[in-house]
N, C-alpha and C positions, 0 to 999 in steps of 0.2 A: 588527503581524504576529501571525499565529495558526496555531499549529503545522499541520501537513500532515497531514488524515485519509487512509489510506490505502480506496478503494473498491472494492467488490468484487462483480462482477455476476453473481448467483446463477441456476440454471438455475430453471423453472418454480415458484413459489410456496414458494421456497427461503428465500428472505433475512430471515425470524422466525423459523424453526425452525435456521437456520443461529446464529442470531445468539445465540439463548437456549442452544443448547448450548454457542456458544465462551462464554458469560458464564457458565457451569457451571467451568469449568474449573481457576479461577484465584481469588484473592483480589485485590481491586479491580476486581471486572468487574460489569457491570450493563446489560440492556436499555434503551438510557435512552428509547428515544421509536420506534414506530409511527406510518407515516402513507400514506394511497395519495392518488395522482390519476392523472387520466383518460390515457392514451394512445392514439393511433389504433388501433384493433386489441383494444385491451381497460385495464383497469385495470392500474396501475404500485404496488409497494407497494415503500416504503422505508423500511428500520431506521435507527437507529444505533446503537451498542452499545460496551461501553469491556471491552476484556480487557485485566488486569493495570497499569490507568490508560491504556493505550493506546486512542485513540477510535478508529472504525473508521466509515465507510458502508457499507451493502449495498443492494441494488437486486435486484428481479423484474420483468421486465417480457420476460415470454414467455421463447421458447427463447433461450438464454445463449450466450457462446462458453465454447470450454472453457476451463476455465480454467488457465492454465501457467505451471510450477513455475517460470521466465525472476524472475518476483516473487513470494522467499515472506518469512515471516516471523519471525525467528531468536527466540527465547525465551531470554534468561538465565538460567539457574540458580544465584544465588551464593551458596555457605555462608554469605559475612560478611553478608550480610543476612537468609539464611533457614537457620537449622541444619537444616533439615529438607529441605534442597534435594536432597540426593543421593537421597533414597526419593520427593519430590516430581515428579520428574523422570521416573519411573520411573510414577507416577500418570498425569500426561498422558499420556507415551506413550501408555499402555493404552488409553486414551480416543480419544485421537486414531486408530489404528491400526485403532481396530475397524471395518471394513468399509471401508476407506482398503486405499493401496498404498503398501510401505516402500523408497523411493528411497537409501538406506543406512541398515541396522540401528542399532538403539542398543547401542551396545558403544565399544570406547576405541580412542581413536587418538592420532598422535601427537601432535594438537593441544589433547587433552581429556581427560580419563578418564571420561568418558563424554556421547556426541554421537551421535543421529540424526538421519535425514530422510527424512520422513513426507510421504504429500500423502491429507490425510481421506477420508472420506465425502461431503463435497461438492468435493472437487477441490483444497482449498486448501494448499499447502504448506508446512510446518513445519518450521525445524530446532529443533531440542535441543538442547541445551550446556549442562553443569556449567560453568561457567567458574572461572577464575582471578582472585579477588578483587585481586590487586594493579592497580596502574594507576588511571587514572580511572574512575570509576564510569560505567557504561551505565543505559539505563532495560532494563526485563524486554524490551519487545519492540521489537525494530530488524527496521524493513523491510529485507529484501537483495534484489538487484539480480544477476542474471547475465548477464552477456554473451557470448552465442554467434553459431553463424553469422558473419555477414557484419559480425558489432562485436564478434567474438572479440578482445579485443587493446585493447580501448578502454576498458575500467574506469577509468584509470588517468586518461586523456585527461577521460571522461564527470565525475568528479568533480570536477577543477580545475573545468569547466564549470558547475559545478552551484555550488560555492563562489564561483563569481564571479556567478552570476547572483542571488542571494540573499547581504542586505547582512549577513547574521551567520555568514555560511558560512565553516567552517575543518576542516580534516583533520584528522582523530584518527591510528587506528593504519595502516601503509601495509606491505602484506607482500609483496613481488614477489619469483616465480621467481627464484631465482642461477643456476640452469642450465635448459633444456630439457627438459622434463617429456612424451615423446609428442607430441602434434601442440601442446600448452602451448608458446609459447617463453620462454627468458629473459626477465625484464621484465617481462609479462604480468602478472597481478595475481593473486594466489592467495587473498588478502582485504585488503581496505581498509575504513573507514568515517569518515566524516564529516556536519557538523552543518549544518543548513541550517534558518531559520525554524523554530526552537525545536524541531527532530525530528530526532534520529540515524537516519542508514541506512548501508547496509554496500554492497561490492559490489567482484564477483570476475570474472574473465574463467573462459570452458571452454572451448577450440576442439575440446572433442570432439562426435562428429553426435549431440546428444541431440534433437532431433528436436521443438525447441519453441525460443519467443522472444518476447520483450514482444510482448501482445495488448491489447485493451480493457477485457479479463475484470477486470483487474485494473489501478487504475490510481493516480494519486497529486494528492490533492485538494489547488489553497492557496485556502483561504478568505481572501478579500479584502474589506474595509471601504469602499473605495470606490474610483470611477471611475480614480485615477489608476493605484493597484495593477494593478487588472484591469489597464489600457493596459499597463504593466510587464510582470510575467511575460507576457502573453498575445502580445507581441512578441520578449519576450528567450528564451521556454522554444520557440518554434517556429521561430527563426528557423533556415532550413535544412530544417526538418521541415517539418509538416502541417497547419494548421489544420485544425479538423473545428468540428462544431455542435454549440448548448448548451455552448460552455466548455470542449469538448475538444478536445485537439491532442498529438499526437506529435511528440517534439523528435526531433535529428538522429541518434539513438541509437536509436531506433524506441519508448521507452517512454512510455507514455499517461500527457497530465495533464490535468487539469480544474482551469482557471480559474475560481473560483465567487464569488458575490456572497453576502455575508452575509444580505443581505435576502431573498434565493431560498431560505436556508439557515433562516434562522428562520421564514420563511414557510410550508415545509413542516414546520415544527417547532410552531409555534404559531398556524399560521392556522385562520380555522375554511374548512368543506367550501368553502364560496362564493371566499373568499381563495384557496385553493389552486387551485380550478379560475384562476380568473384569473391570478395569477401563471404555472401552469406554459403554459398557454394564450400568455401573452404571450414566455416562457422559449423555447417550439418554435422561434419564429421565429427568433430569434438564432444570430449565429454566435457573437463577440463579446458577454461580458453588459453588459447597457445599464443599470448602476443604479438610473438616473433612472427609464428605461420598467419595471421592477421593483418599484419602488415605487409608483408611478401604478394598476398590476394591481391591487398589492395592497390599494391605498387606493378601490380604484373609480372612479376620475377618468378 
C-alpha cells in the first residue's frame, strides 16, 4: 500500500506555478517532477510536488472546474515540534491570502488560539491551526472532507466506510454535536479524522447552504502496484457511486477518487517523450486501469 496523493485540477497552465509556490511555503516541500502529454484538444502538463512531506498531484489540461472548498487541506501548527509555530502560522497565512478569499479569519476560537480558512490565489482551500500538542501526533497536513447538501449528516457514516474499505483504516479523534447547532443536528459531526493507507484525513458535516460540494477539481489518488489492488478499491470505493474514465469514480458520498496504476505513475515520471505519448494514449481508452495493457504501451509491444 502507498499513501493517498491528494490531486488537484488546476485552471489554464496553472499547475507549476501553482505547485512552486505551495513548495515556497513550508519546510519539507519540493517541486519533485514536471512532465506534459498529448490530450485531444491540446497538451496536458502535470506536477508533483510534496508541501510539508505531504505529496500532492496537479493537472492542466485546459479550462478547470472550480475548484471547492467541499476538500481543503488542514495545516498543523505544533509548538512541540516547531517553537516557532505561533509566528509561523501567521507567515502562511500572509502568503496564502494574498489575492485569495478569507472563508474565516485567522483569530481564536474556541477550538484554537489561533485558526483560519483561507481558499488562495488559485482556489485551493486551507485551514490553519495552532494546534494542541497533546494526543497522538498528526502529520502537518491532513486532507479534510465536508459534507454538505444532500450528505449533510453522513461524515460520521462516510468514515466507518472508508475504514472498512482500506485494510489499515482506524479512527482517530471523533467530535459530534451534543445538541442542535441551526440547521447542524445533534450527532452530526463537527470534526472527525481517521487513517486510511498510510494517510490521515479529517472530516465534518455543515448543513448550512454553502453553495459548493465534492467536485473533480479536487480529488483523492490510491496508487496501486498491481492488478488485484486496482480490482479492489475500484469495486469497493464506487460501489453505489459512479465509475467514470481513466481511474476515476465517485463513491456514494459524491467525493472523487482515482484508482491509479503505479506504472502509469512512473511512466509519466520517468518515461522519455515516445513512452509517455504511448502509455497515456493507451491510459484514454480505459475505464478501469489494465496493468498489463500499461505496461505493454509502455514497453512498445
Amino acid at each position: 500500500m502507498l499513501p493517498i496523493k491528494p490531486h488537484i485540477w488546476f485552471d489554464q497552465n496553472k499547475a507549476k506555478e501553482a505547485a512552486e509556490f505551495y513548495a515556497s511555503l513550508m519546510p519539507n516541500s519540493a517541486l519533485d517532477y514536471v512532465s506534459h502529454f498529448p490530450m485531444p484538444g491540446g497538451e496536458c502538463e502535470i506536477v508533483e510536488f510534496t508541501m510539508a512531506g505531504q505529496s500532492f498531484l496537479g493537472i492542466s489540461a485546459g479550462k478547470g472546474l472550480e475548484i471547492s472548498p467541499a476538500i481543503s487541506f488542514m495545516i498543523n501548527f505544533d509548538p512541540s515540534r516547531d517553537p516557532d509555530a505561533a509566528s509561523r502560522i501567521d507567515e502562511v497565512w500572509n502568503k496564502l491570502v494574498d489575492n485569495g478569499s478569507v472563508m474565516m479569519p485567522l483569530d481564536r476560537y474556541p477550538f484554537s488560539e489561533r485558526y483560519g480558512w483561507v481558499s488562495d490565489k488559485y482556489g485551493v482551500s486551507w485551514q490553519l491551526i495552532l494546534t494542541n500538542p497533546d494526543g497522538e501526533e498528526r502529520p502537518v497536513i491532513v486532507p479534510s472532507l465536508m459534507y454538505t447538501g444532500q450528505v449533510a449528516g453522513k461524515a460520521n457514516e462516510a468514515i466507518d466506510f472508508y475504514c472498512s474499505v482500506f485494510k489499515d483504516g482506524k479512527r482517530g479523534t471523533t467530535a459530534p454535536r451534543t445538541e442542535d447547532m441551526g440547521p447542524d443536528k445533534a450527532g452530526s459531526l463537527m470534526f472527525g479524522d481517521f487513517y486510511i493507507d498510510q494517510t490521515w484525513m479529517a472530516a465534518m458535516d455543515s448543513a448550512h447552504p454553502h453553495g459548493f460540494s465534492f467536485n473533480d477539481a479536487v480529488s483523492l489518488l490510491v496508487p496501486c502496484e498491481t492488478q488485484d489492488e486496482i480490482d479492489y478499491y475500484w469495486a469497493a470505493l464506487s460501489a453505489d457511486g459512479a465509475p467514470g474514465q481513466c481511474g476515476w469514480l465517485k463513491d456514494k458520498y459524491g467525493v472523487s477518487w482515482q484508482v491509479a496504476s503505479t506504472v502509469m505513475l512512473e511512466g509519466l515520471k520517468n518515461g522519455s517523450p515516445d513512452q509517455i505519448v504511448r502509455i497515456t494514449q493507451a491510459f484514454m481508452t480505459m475505464k478501469k486501469p489494465d496493468v498489463a495493457a500499461l505496461q505493454r504501451a509502455y514497453d512498445g509491444q
